[in-house]
C-alpha positions in Angstrom: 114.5 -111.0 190.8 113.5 -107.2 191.4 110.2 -106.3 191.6 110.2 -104.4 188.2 111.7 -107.4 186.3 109.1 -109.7 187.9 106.1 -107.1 186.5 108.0 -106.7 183.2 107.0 -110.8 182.1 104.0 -110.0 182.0 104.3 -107.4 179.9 106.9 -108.8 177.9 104.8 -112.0 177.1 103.2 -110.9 174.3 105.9 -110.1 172.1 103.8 -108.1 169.2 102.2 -105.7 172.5 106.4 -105.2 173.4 107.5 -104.4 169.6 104.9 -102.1 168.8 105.1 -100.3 172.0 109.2 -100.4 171.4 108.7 -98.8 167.9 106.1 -96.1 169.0 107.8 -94.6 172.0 110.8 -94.3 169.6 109.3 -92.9 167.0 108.8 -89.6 169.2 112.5 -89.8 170.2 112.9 -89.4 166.9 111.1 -86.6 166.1 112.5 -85.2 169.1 115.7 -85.2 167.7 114.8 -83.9 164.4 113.1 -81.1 166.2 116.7 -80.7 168.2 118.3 -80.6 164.9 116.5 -77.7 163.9 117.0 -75.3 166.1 121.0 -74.2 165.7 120.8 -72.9 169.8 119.2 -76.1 171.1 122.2 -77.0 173.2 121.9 -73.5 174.4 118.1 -73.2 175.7 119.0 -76.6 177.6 121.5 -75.0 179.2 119.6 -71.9 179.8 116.4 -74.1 181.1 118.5 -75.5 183.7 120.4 -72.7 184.9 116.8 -71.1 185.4 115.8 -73.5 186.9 118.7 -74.1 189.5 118.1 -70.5 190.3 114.9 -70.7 190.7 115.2 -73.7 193.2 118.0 -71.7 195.3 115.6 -68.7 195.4 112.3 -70.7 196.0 110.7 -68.7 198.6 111.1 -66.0 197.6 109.6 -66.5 193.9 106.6 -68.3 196.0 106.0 -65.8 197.7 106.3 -63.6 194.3 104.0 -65.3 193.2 101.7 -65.6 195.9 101.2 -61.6 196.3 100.7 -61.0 192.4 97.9 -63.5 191.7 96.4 -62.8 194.8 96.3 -58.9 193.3 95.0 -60.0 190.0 92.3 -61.7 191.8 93.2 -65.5 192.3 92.8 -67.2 195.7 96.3 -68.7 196.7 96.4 -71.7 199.4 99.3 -73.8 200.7 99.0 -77.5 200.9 101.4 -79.4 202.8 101.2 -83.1 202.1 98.7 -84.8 199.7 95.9 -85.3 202.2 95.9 -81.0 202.6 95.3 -80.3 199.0 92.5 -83.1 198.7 90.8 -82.1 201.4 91.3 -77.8 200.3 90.1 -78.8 196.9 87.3 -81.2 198.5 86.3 -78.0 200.3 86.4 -75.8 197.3 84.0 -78.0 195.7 81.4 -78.6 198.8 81.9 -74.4 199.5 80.6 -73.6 195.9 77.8 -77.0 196.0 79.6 -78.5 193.2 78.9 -81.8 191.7 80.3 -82.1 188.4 83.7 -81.9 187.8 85.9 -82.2 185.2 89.5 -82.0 184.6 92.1 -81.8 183.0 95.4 -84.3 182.8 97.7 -84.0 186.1 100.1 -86.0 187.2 100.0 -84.0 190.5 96.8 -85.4 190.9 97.7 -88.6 190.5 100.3 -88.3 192.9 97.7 -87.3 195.0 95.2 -89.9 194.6 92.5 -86.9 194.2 89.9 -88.2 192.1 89.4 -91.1 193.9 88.9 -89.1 196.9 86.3 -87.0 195.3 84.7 -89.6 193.6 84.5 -91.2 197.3 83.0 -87.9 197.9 80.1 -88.1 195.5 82.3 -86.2 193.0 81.7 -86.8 189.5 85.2 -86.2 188.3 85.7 -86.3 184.6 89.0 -87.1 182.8 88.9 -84.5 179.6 92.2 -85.6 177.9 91.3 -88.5 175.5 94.2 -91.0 177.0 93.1 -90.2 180.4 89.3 -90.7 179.8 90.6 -94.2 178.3 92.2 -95.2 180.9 89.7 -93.9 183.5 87.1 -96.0 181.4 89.6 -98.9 182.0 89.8 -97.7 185.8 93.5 -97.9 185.7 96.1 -95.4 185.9 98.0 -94.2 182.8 101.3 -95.6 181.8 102.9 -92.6 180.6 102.9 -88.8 181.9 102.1 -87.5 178.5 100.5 -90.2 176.4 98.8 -92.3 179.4 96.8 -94.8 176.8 100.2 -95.3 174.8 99.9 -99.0 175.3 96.4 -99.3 174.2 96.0 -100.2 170.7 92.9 -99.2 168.9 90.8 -101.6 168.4 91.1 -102.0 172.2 89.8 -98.1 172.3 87.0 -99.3 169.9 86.0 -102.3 171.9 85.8 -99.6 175.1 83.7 -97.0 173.0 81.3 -99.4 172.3 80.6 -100.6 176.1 81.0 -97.0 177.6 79.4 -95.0 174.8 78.1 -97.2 172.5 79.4 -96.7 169.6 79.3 -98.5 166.0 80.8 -102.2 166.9 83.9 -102.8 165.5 85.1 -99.3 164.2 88.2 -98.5 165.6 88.8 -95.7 163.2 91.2 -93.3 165.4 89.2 -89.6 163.3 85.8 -91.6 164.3 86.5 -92.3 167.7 87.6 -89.0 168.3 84.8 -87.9 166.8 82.9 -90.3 169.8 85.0 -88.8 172.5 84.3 -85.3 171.4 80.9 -85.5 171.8 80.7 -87.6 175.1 83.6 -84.7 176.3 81.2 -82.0 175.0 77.9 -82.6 177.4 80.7 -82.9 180.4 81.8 -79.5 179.7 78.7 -78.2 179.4 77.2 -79.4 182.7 80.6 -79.0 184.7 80.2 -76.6 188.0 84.4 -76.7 188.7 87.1 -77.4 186.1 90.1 -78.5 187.5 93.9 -78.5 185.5 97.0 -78.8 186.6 100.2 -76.0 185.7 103.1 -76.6 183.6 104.2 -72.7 184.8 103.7 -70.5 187.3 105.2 -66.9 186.1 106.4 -65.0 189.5 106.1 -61.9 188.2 103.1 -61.8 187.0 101.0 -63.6 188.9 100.0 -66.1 186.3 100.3 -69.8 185.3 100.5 -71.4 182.3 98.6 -74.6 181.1 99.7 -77.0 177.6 97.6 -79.3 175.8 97.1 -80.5 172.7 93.5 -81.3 172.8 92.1 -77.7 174.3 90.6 -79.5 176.6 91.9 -77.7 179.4 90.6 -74.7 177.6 87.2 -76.2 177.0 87.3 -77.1 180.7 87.7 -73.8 182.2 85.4 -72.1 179.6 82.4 -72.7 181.3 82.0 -73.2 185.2 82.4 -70.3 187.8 85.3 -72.2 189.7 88.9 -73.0 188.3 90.6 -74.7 190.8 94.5 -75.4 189.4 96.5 -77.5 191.6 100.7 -77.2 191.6 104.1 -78.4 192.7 106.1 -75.8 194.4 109.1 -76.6 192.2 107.0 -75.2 188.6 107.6 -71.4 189.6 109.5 -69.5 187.0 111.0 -65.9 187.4 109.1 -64.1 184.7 107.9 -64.4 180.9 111.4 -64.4 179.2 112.1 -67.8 181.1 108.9 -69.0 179.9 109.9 -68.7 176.3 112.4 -70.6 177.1 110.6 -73.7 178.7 107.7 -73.4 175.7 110.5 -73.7 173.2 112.1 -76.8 174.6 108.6 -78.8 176.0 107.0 -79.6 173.0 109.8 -80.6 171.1 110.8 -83.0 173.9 107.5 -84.2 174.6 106.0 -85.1 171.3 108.5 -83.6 168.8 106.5 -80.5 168.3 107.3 -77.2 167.9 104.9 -75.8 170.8 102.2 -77.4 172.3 98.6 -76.8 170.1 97.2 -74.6 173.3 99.1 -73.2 175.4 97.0 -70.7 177.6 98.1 -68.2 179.9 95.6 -67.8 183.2 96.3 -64.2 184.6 92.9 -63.2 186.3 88.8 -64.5 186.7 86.5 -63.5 184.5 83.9 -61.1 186.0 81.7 -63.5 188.4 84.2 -66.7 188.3 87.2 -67.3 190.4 90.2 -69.4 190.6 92.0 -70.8 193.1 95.8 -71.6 193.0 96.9 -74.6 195.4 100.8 -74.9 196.0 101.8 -78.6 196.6 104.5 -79.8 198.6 104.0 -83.2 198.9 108.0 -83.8 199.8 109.5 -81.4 197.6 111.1 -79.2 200.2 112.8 -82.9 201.7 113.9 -83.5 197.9 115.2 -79.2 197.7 117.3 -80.5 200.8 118.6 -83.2 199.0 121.9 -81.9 197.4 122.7 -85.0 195.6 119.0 -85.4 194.0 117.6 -82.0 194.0 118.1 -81.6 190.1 114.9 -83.8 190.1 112.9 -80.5 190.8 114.0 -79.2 187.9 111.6 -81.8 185.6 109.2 -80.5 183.0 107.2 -83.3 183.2 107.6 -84.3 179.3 108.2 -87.8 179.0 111.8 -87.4 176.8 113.1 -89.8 179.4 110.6 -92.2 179.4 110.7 -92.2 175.1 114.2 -92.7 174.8 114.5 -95.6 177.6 115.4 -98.9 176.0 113.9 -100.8 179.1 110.8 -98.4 179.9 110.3 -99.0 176.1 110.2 -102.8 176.5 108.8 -103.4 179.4 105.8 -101.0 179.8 104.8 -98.8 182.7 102.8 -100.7 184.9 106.3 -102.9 185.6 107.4 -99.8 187.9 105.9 -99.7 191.1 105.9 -96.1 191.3 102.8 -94.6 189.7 105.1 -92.9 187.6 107.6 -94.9 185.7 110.9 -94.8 183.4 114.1 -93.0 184.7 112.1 -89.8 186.1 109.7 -92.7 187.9 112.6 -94.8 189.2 114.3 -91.3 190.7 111.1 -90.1 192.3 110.0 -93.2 193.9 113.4 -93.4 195.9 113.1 -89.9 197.1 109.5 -90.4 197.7 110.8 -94.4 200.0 113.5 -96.1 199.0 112.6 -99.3 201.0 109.1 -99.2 199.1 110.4 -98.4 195.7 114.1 -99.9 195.5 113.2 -102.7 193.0 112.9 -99.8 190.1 116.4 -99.3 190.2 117.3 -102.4 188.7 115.4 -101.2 185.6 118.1 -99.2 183.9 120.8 -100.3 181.7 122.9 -97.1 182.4 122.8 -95.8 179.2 122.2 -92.3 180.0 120.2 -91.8 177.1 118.0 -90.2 179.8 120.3 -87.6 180.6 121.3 -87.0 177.1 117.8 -86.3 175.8 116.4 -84.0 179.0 115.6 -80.6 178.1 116.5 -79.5 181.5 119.6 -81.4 181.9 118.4 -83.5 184.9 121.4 -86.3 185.3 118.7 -88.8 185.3 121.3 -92.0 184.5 123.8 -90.9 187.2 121.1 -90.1 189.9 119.6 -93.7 189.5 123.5 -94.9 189.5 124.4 -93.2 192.8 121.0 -94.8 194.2 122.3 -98.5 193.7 125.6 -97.3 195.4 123.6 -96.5 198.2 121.5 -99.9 198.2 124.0 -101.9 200.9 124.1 -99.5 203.1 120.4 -99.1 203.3 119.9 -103.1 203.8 118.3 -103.1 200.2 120.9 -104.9 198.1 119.6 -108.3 196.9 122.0 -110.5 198.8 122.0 -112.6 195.3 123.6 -109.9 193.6 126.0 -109.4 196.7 127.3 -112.9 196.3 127.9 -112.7 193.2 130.3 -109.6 192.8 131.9 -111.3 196.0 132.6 -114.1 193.7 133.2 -112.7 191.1 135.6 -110.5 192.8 138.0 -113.3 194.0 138.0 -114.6 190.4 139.0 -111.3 188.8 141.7 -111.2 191.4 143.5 -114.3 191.0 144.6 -115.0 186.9 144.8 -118.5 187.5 141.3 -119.0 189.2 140.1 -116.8 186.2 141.5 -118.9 183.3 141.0 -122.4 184.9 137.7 -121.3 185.1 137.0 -120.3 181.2 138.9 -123.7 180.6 136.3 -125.4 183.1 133.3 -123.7 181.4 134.4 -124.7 178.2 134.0 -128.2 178.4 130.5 -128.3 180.3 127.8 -129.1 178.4 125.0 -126.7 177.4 122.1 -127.3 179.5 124.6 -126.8 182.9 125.6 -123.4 181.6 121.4 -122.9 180.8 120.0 -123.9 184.8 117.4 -122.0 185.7 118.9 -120.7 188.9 121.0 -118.3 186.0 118.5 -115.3 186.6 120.2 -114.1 182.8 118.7 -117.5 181.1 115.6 -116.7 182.1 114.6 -115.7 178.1 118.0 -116.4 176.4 120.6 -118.5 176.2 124.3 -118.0 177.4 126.9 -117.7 175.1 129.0 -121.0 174.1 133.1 -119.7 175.1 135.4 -119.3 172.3 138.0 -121.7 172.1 140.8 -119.7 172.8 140.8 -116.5 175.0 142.5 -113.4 173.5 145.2 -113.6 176.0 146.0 -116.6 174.4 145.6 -115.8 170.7 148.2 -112.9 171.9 151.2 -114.7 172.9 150.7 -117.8 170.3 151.5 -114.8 167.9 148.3 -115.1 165.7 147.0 -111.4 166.8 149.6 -108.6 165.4 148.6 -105.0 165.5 150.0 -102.7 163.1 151.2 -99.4 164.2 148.2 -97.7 161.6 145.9 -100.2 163.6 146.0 -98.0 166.8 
């Protein structure tokens, strides 16, 4: 049993927890489509997104360095980090530079990656989740389970029962406008007494110099409103060539994402205010290995908005701490084996091959076929469960050989349930295998009793 599947019972225990969290993640694939339905050229900007983007990638240095030069001239500080230890550690001294103590952020997943606010916690950093999912989960000291909605598998009256612990509020009110309401004001005295503001970028515009943060909440906006120091932390891979490529990634997030026709704040960052300054830090972190990658490279082309992850029948019903990779679905499953196969192999087997993934990216990413190459590259890496290996070995020499295959359907026929139901049957582990008709349909063929008409075909 792979990892995932082992992680997935406990998820899939309670069986209310699986079909709501089934029915809401589908919910947005369904306003997804309906938001794909109404734009006649949709089909078009995905095209467009990832030809931009393959561009982009095949001229990356050079759009870096684009970019580099003109936000350095409207101001901005650039740096280069190489690995996730170098941008902790440039951020951590950011922060001790300027005597900060109080910061608070904005949702990353670069961040994450990076494992930065433990380190700065570990620092004596208070650092402050300001997106509403990711203070929920930061409450719950856990990480989210989703790169867009990372308290999707919370309900609320589990919010509720938090609020009242971490900010008292009224016991038992789990109304979603009154815990905002909470939330808003605990947020509010963290932005107010915050000496750095940290966000992530969705965009980095080469030829202007700027980047581009979305939220829904403003939080981000809120964020940077107030202290002297922005520090906004990237991967190398979000450079765009220029404004008019931007329009096209704006017009195609949103409705992916959340079925929305643009995110409710997206803010452009061009240049400090008088007396402020930001600082720009270009991640790494493995991309370049993943750039050299010709079979996986279209992995850098990901705009981070969950479509995958929504339309995945087994992310869906399994949840996303049953990935090992902090993040999950068919982007999670991907990035973990470019990030260690050895470590992150057992993700693989958590895909039906639907390619519902690949169908629904807004980029075109061939999510489905990527995780499909991986398990064709599983035996030769020594990571194939040797289960699995004896069994297409089996069932090889069966397929082969007509007669072993139907003395064997005439064998299974006459064994008795329970054999056909052992536990050592990883697939009756939750179900029960089907009872064999009594006839095959080879057999139903030449006894005559199956005739297909010519208007049949």
């Amino acid at each position: 049993m792979s990892t995932h599947s082992k992680a997935a019972r406990l998820f899939i225990a309670d069986a209310e927890r699986t079909a709501w969290h089934n029915q809401a993640l589908y919910l947005l694939r369904e306003k997804r489509d309906a938001m794909a339905r109404s734009v006649p050229e949709w089909e078009s900007l995905r095209h467009a997104a990832s030809e931009i983007k393959r561009h982009t990638l095949g001229h990356l240095g050079a759009y870096l360095e684009e970019f580099e030069r003109n936000a350095t001239a409207n101001g901005m500080t650039v740096h280069w980090a190489e690995d996730a230890q170098e941008m902790n550690e440039t951020v951590w001294s950011i922060i001790r530079r300027h005597g900060g103590e109080n910061l608070v952020k904005s949702k990353s997943m670069l961040s994450e990656e990076c494992g930065l606010s433990e380190y700065l916690q570990a620092r004596g950093v208070d650092s402050v989740e300001s997106d509403l999912g990711e203070r929920i989960m930061q409450f719950l000291q856990s990480p989210p389970s989703h790169i867009v909605m990372p308290a999707i598998h919370i309900k609320r009256e589990e919010v509720g029962r938090i609020f009242e612990e971490k900010l008292h509020s009224t016991p038992g009110n789990s109304d979603p406008a009154y815990l905002t309401r909470v939330a808003r004001q605990h947020l509010r005295e963290k932005f107010l007494h915050a000496d750095i503001a940290l966000t992530g970028v969705n965009f980095a515009i080469a030829s202007s110099g700027s980047f581009v943060v979305c939220t829904n909440e403003g939080n981000a906006d809120m964020g940077t409103s107030f202290p002297d120091i922005h520090i906004a932390i990237m991967g190398l891979e979000k450079v765009i060539p220029d404004y008019r490529a931007l329009g096209i990634f704006t017009r195609l997030l949103a409705r992916s994402a959340t079925g929305q026709p643009i995110t409710a704040y997206t803010s452009i960052y061009r240049r400090p205010a008088p007396g402020k300054q930001i600082h720009v830090i270009i991640v790494d972190n493995g991309r370049t290995e993943t750039l050299a990658n010709e079979a996986h490279r279209n992995m850098l082309k990901c705009l981070r908005c969950g479509a995958c992850m929504n339309t995945c029948p087994v992310y869906r019903r399994s949840g996303g701490y049953s990935y090992s990779y902090f993040i999950p679905g068919p982007l999670g499953i991907n990035l973990g084996m470019l990030r260690s196969a050895k470590r992150y192999s057992g993700n693989v087997s958590a895909c039906s091959l639907c390619y519902s993934c690949s169908n629904v990216c807004p980029a075109m990413i061939d999510l489905g076929e990527q995780i499909y190459a991986w398990r064709q590259d599983l035996d030769k890496e020594g990571l194939a469960d040797f289960r699995k290996k004896a069994l297409v070995k089996g069932m090889d020499i069966l397929m082969r050989r007509p007669e072993f295959f139907y003395n064997g359907i005439r064998f299974a026929r006459i064994l008795p349930p329970f054999l056909m139901n052992l536990p050592v049957n990883p697939w009756c582990q939750g179900r029960n295998m089907p009872r064999f008709a009594p006839k095959t349909f080879n057999e139903l063929w030449k006894s005559g009793k199956i005739d297909i008409h010519p208007n049949d075909q």
